[in-house]
C-alpha positions, 0 to 999 in steps of 0.5 A: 239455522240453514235455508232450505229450498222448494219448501214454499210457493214464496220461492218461485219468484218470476223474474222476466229476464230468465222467463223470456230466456229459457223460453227462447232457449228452449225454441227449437224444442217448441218448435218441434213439438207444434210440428208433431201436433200439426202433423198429428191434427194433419192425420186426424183431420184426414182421417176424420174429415167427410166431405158433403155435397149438396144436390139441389132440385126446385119444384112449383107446386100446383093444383090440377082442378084450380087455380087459386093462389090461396089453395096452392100456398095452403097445398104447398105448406103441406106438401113439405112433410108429405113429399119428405116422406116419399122420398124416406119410404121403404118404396123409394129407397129400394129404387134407390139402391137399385138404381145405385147398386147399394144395400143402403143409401148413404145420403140425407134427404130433406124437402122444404118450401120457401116460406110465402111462395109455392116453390118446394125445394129438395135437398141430396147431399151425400159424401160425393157429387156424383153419388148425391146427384145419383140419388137425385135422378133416382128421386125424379124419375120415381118420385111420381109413381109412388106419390099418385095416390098420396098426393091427389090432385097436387101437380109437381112441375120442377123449376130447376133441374139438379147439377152436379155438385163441383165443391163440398158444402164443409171444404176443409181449410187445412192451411188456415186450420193447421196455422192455427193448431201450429200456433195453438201448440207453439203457445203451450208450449212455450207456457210449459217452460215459462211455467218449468222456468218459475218452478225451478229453483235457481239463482235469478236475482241478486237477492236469491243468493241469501234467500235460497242459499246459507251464504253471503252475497257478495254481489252481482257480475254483469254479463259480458260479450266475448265477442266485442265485433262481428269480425269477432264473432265470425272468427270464433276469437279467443278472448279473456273477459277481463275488466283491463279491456278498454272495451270492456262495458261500464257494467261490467267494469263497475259489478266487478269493482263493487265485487272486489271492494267487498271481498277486500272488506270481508277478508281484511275484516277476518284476517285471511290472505288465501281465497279459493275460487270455485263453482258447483259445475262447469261454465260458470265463469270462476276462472274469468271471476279470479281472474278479475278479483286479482286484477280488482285486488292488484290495482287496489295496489295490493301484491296478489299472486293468482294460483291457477289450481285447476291442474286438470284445466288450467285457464289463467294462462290463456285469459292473461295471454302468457306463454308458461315454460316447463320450468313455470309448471305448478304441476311439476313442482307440486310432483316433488321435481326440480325447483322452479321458477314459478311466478309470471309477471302479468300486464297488471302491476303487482300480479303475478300468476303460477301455473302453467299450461300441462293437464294432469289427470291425477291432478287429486293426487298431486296437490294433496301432499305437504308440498300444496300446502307449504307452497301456499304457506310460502306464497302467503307470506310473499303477497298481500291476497293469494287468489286460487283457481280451482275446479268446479267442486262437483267435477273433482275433489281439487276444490276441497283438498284446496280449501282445507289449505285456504283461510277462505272459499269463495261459490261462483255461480252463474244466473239462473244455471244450478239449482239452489238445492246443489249450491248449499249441498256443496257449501254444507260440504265445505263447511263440514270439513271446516272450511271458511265460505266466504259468500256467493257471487252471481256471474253473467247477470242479466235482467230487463232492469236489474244489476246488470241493466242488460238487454235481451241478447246472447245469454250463454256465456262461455268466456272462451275455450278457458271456461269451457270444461268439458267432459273431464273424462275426454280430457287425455285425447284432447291434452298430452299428459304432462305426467310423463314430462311431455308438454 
């Protein structure tokens, strides 16, 4: 029974490697996105924002017929909600928006009396100074006239004259507010894409392969450094990832030969010779995989000939650093042309490489004759393995005309890069055209503990201009066309 993906919550499993990647990944979109929030609260903020001024006047309270303590205190606690209702008088506030020119006083007006003393306060605050010390003056130069007859023999002598009000009483911190909105988004957004890292269904760990996907997993690739200095890395250095480096890391070295180990296993147990090499998209390292599944397979001391069959890309003569002439090309030969002189020897004992250097854009055409397959017939019989590099099988057909000619095909798929859905789509479509799957092997593995043993560094791997496909439609400006025997 076929394994389906995304049918259960089971699947979303958190692997951190990938989480803490595809967040990183994915920074300067968080990054612009707090940015817009910020800029968005900036403009709300603004907007929205009254400012309040506070204007302040203390008066004592007093008696004019005596002078007792008790009576004033007794007058004061009163005198609070008396005098708030003169200044909210009809009388009042007509003075004021005379005074001021306004049909309606926008301020709030508050009296209140320190508890235990005879001392009133008043309080103006208005969304400017001036305009809360306006109403101020206006309250005491009239408050005395309205209150005669409301306040008897209650005396209000002023303590404190009023100043004018030089900062609000709600300043707004923009850059304390703004660094804590930029932060505040930067967080969710950094949870999205955790929460969008967990929700799709690739490839994370090793295990994956035979829960999501109706294939055998055949291991694990760690991932490798292209660039093994800093002169390196600044130069850009073209170089192949290749397991004879002797600077190649111990993990690398050692996936690969646990990689190797199990194809030998599988293919000597079913009795296939011929191995096709491919992957669902581009950049996930199958030509470097072939490569180093020769190289494994050869110093098994087995005679392997590795077919670069990828005619529209051809990589293996720059991972091995071979310099192919027009009488090597694969793709001529398999276009009914002179006979040629095929196999390059390599550093390695005992492999040998066929192909070339020429893109061809009717590579479909060329390879799906008579010619492909009695070639691959004859390479059979001369070499132990036959390992062929073919194109990615959602770019182009190549991988499928291949594997109708091979005894096997062997997915690679790089961590976390392809959805699981597409990975059996394809495989389903080998199979249907009676195609052997020989398994899955998942490449440029990293984990916080896992197989690769890793740590937090480049992820992207894109083992040189050889891995990187590109659009194959922008093939032709890049590449003379060997078709019309150029080189």
């Amino acid at each position: 029974m076929e394994k389906t993906t995304g049918e259960s919550l089971e699947n979303y499993k958190i692997e951190p490697f990938t989480l803490v990647h595809d967040i990183l990944v994915n920074w300067w979109v968080i990054l612009l996105g707090a940015l817009s929030v910020v800029m968005i609260a900036y403009m709300f903020l603004n907007v929205r924002y009254v400012p309040e001024y506070t204007t302040r006047a203390t008066f004592v309270v007093s008696s004019r017929n005596t002078s007792a303590s008790y009576s004033t205190l007794s007058s004061s606690s009163s005198m609070a909600a008396t005098f708030q209702r003169i200044v909210e008088s009809n009388a009042m506030q007509d003075i004021l928006c005379s005074k001021l020119g306004v049909d309606q006083i926008n301020g709030d007006i508050q009296a209140s009396v320190a508890e235990g003393t005879n001392l009133l306060e008043l309080r103006v605050t208005a969304p400017s100074s001036r305009e809360s010390f306006d109403i101020m003056e206006g309250i005491l130069e009239n408050y005395s006239s309205i209150s005669f007859y409301t306040i008897g023999d209650i005396v209000l002598n002023v303590l404190e004259n009023p100043s004018v009000a030089f900062s609000p009483d709600n300043p707004l911190d923009l850059d304390r507010t703004l660094k804590q909105v930029f932060l505040a988004a930067a967080a969710v957004f950094a949870v999205l894409f955790g929460l969008l890292s967990v929700m799709r269904d690739t490839l994370k760990t090793e295990d994956d392969v035979e829960d999501k996907l109706d294939a055998r997993s055949l291991g694990a690739i760690a991932y490798e450094s292209k660039y093994k200095t800093l002169r390196e890395m600044l130069r850009r250095k073209k170089r192949g990832l290749l397991i004879t480096d002797p600077l190649a890391g111990f993990g690398f070295v050692e996936s690969y030969r646990k990689f190797t180990s199990k194809v030998e296993y599988r293919m000597e147990k079913e009795g296939w010779k011929t191995l096709v090499v491919t992957s669902v998209s581009e950049n996930e390292g199958k030509s470097t995989v072939a490569a180093n599944l020769a190289i494994g397979l050869a110093k098994m001391d087995y005679r392997v000939v590795l077919v670069d069959g990828d005619l529209r890309r051809p990589a293996q003569f720059l991972i091995f650093g071979l310099h192919p002439k027009e009488e090597n090309e694969l793709g001529e030969f398999l276009k009914r042309k002179n006979s040629y002189d095929l196999l390059m020897k390599t550093k390695v004992p005992k492999l040998y490489v066929i192909g070339g250097r020429n893109c061809y854009s009717s590579s479909t055409d060329i390879i799906q004759n008579d010619i492909t397959r009695k070639f691959l017939k004859r390479c059979r019989e001369s070499a132990d393995f036959v390992i062929i590099d073919s194109s990615p099988a959602a770019a182009l057909g190549d991988s499928e005309i291949w594997g109708q000619y091979a005894d096997a095909v062997l997915f690679v798929e790089r961590q976390n890069y392809i959805d699981a859905e597409e990975i059996n789509t394809m495989i389903d479509k080998f199979r249907a055209q009676r195609s052997n799957v020989l398994g899955v092997v998942m490449n440029s593995v990293q984990s916080f503990g896992g197989v690769a043993g890793a740590t937090l560094g480049r992820y992207s791997s894109r083992y040189g201009e050889y891995g990187n496909y590109g659009k194959y439609g922008n093939y032709g400006k890049r590449h003379k066309e060997s078709e019309n025997g150029e080189q």
